[in-house]
KEGURO-743621 format. One record per residue: residue number from 1; x negated, y, z of N, C-alpha, C in turn; residue in three letters. Coordinates in steps of 0.001 Angstrom, whole numbers, plus 500000, padded with zeros to 6 digits. Layout:
BEGIN
{NUM; {X; Y; Z}; {X; Y; Z}; {X; Y; Z}; "Ala"}
...
//
This chain:
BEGIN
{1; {088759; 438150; 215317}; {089078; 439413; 215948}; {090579; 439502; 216273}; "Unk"}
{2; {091710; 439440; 215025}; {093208; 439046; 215565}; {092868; 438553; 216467}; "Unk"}
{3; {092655; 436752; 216705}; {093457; 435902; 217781}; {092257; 436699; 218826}; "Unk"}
{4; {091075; 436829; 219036}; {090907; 437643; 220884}; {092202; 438452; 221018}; "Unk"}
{5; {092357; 439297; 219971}; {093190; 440649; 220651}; {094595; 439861; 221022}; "Unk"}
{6; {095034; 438974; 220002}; {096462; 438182; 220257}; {096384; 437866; 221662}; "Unk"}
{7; {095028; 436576; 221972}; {095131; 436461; 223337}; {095270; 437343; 224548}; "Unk"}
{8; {094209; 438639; 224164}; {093925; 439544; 225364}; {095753; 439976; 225592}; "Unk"}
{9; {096519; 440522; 224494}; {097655; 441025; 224337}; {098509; 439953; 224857}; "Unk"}
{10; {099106; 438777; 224555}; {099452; 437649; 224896}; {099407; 437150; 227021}; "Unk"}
{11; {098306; 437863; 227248}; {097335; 437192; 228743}; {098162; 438745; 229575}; "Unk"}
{12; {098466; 439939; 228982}; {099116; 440950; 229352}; {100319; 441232; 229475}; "Unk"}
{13; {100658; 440514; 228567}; {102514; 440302; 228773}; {102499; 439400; 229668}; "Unk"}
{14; {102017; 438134; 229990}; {102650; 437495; 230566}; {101853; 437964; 232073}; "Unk"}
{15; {101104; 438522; 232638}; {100800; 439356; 233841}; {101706; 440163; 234114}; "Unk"}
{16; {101917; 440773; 233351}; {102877; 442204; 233862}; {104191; 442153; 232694}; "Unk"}
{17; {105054; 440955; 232730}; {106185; 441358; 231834}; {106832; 442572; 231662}; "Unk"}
{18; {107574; 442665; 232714}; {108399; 444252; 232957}; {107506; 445613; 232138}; "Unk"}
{19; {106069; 445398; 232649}; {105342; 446826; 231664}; {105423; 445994; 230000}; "Unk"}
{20; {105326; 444547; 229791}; {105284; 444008; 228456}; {106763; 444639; 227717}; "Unk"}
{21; {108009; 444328; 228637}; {109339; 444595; 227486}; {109457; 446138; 227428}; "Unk"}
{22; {108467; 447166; 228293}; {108931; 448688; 228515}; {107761; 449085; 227006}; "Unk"}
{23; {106753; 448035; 226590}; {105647; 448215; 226155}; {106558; 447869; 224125}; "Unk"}
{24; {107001; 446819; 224053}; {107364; 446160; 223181}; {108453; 446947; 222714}; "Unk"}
{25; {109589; 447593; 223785}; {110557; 448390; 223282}; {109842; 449763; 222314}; "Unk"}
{26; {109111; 450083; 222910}; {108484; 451814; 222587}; {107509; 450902; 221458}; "Unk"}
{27; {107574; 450084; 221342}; {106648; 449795; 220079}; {107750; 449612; 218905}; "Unk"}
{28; {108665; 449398; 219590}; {109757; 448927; 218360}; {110484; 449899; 217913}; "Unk"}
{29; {110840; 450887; 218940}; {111421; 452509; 218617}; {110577; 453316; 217608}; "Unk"}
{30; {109387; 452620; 217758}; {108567; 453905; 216798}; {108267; 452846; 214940}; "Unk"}
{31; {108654; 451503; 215503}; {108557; 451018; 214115}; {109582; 451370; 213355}; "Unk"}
{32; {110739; 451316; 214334}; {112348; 451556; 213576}; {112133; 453197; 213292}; "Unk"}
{33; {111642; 454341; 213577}; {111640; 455170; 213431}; {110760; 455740; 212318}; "Unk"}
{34; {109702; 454515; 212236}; {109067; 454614; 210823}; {109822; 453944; 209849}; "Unk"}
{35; {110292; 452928; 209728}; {111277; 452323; 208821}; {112526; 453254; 208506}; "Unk"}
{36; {113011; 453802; 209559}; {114362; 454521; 209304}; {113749; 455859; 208299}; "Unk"}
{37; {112500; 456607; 208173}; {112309; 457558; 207909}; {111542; 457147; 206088}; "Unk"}
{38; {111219; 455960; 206145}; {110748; 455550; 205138}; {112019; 455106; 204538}; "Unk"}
{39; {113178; 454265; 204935}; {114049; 453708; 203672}; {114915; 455000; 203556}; "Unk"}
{40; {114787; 456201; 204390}; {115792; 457042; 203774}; {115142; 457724; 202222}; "Unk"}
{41; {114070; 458278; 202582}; {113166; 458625; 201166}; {113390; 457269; 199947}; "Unk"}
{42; {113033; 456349; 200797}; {113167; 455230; 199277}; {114161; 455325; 199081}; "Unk"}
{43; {115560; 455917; 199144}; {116772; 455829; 198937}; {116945; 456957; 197975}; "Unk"}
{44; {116483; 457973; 198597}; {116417; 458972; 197500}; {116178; 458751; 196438}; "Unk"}
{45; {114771; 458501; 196289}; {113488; 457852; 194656}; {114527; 457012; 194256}; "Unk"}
{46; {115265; 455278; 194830}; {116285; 454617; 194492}; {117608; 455334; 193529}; "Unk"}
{47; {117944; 456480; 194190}; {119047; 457514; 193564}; {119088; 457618; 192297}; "Unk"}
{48; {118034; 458165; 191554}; {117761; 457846; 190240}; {117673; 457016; 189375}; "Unk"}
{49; {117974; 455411; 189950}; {117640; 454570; 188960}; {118473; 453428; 189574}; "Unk"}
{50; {118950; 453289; 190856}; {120152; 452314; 191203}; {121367; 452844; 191594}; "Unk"}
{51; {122232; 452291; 191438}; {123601; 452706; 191751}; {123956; 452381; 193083}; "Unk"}
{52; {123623; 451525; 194140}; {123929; 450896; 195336}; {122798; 451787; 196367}; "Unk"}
{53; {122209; 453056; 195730}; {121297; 453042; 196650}; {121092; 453289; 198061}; "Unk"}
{54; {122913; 453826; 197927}; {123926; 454073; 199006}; {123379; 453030; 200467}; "Unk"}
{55; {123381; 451944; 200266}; {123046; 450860; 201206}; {121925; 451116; 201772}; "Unk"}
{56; {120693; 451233; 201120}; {119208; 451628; 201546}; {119419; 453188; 202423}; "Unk"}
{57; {119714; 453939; 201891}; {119922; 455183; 202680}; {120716; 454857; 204236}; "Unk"}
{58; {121746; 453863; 204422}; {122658; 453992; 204890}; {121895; 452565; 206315}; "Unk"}
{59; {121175; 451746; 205593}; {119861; 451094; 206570}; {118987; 452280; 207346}; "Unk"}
{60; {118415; 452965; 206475}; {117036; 453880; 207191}; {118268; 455024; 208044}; "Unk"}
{61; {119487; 455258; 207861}; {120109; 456003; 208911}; {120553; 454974; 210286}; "Unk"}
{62; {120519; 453864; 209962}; {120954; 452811; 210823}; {119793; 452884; 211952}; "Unk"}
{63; {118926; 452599; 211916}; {117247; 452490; 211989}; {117417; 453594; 213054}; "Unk"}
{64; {117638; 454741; 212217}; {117397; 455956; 213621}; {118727; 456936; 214515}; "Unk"}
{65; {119530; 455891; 214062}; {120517; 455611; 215461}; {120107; 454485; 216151}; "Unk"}
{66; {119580; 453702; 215600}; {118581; 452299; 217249}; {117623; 453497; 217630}; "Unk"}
{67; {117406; 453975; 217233}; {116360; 454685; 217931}; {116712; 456031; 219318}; "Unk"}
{68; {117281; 456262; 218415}; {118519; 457324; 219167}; {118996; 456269; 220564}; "Unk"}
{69; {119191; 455777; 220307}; {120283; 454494; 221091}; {119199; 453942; 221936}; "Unk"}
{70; {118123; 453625; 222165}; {116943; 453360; 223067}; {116751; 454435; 223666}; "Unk"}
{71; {116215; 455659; 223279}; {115568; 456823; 223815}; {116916; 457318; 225181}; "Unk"}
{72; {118100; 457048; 224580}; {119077; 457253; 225413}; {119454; 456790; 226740}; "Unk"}
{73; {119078; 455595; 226553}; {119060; 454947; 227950}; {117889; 454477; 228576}; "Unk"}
{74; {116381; 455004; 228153}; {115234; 454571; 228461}; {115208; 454921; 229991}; "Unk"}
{75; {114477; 453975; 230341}; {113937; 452936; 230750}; {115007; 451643; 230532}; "Unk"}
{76; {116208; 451477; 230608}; {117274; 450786; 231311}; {117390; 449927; 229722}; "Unk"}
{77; {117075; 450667; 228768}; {117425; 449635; 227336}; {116560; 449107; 227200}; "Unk"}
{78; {115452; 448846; 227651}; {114280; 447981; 227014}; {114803; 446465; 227762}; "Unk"}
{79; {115447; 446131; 228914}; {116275; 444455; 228572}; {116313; 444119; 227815}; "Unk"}
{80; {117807; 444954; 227200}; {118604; 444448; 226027}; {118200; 444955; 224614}; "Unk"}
{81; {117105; 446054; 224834}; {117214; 446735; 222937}; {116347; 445475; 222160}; "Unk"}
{82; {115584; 444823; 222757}; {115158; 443698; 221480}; {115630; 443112; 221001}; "Unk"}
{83; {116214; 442229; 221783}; {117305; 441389; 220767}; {118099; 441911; 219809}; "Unk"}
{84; {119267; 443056; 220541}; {120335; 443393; 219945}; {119633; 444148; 218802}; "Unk"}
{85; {119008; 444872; 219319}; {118842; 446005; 218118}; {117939; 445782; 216699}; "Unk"}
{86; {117156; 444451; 217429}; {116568; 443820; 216235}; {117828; 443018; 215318}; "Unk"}
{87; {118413; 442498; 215694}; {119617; 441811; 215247}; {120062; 442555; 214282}; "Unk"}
{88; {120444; 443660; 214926}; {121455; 444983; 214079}; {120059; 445631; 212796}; "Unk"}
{89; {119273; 445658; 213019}; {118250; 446248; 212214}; {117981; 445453; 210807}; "Unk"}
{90; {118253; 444119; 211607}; {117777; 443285; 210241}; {119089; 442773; 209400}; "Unk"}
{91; {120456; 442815; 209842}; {120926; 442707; 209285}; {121359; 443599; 208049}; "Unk"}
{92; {121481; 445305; 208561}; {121671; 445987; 207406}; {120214; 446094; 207019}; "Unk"}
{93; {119009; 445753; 207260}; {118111; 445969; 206475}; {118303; 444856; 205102}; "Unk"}
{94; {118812; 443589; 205628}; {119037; 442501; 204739}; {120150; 443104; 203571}; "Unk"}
{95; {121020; 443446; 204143}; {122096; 443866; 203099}; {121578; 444769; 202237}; "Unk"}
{96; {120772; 445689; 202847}; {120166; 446806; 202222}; {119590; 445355; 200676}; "Unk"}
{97; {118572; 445075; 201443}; {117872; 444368; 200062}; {118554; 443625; 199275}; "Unk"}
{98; {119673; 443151; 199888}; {120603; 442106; 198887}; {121472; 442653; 197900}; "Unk"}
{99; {121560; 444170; 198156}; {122365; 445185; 197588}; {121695; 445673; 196370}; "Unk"}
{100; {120487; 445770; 196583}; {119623; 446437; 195973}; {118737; 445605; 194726}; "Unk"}
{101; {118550; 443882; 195526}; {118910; 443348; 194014}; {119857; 443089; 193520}; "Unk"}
{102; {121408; 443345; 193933}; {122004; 443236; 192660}; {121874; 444140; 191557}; "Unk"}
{103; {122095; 445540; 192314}; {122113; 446749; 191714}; {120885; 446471; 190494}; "Unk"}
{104; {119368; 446018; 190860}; {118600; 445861; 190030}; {118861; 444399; 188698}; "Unk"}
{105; {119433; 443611; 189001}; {119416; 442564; 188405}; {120890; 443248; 187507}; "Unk"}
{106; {121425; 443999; 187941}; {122332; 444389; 186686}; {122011; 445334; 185853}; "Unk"}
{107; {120817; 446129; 186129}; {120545; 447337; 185487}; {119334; 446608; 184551}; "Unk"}
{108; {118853; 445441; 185046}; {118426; 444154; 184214}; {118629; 444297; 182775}; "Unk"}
{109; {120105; 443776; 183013}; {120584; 442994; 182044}; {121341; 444307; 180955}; "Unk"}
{110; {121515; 445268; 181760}; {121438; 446647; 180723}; {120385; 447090; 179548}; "Unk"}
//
């Protein structure tokens, strides 16, 4: 069932790219907009029990300024918002997590 739909999905992008990257952006605005709205709450719950949780909060606000930052120039950002903004997303999402085990691996050893 995946790979039909992969293909059918797959056989559609490459027919109609231009509707594929206008299709892929607005799919990605609303993931980052679920991510941004989810690591801010986990940041909160985090508050209580890590000290860095600063970072996680400071990802899920990241998240919905890309989002902000697409909606702004839509139609015209779906070129460039994949790359870049995936770029930018995953990096403080990474820091976020790299932050977050330290914070845990020291509260570890507490």
């Amino acid at each position: 069932m995946t790979a039909a739909l992969a293909l059918v999905l797959g056989l559609i992008l490459i027919a109609q790219p231009q509707q594929g990257v206008l299709t892929l952006t607005l799919a990605l605005a609303i993931m980052f907009t679920i991510e941004g709205i989810a690591s801010i709450l986990i940041s909160l719950d985090f508050r209580q029990h890590l000290a860095n949780w600063g970072w996680t909060l400071l990802s899920g606000i990241i998240d919905l300024v890309l989002v902000y930052l697409i909606w702004q120039g839509w139609p015209g950002t779906a070129a460039w918002a994949i790359g870049l903004l995936v770029g930018i997303n995953m990096l403080f999402f990474g820091l976020a997590l790299v932050m977050t085990a330290i914070a845990a691996r020291a509260m570890n050893r507490d």
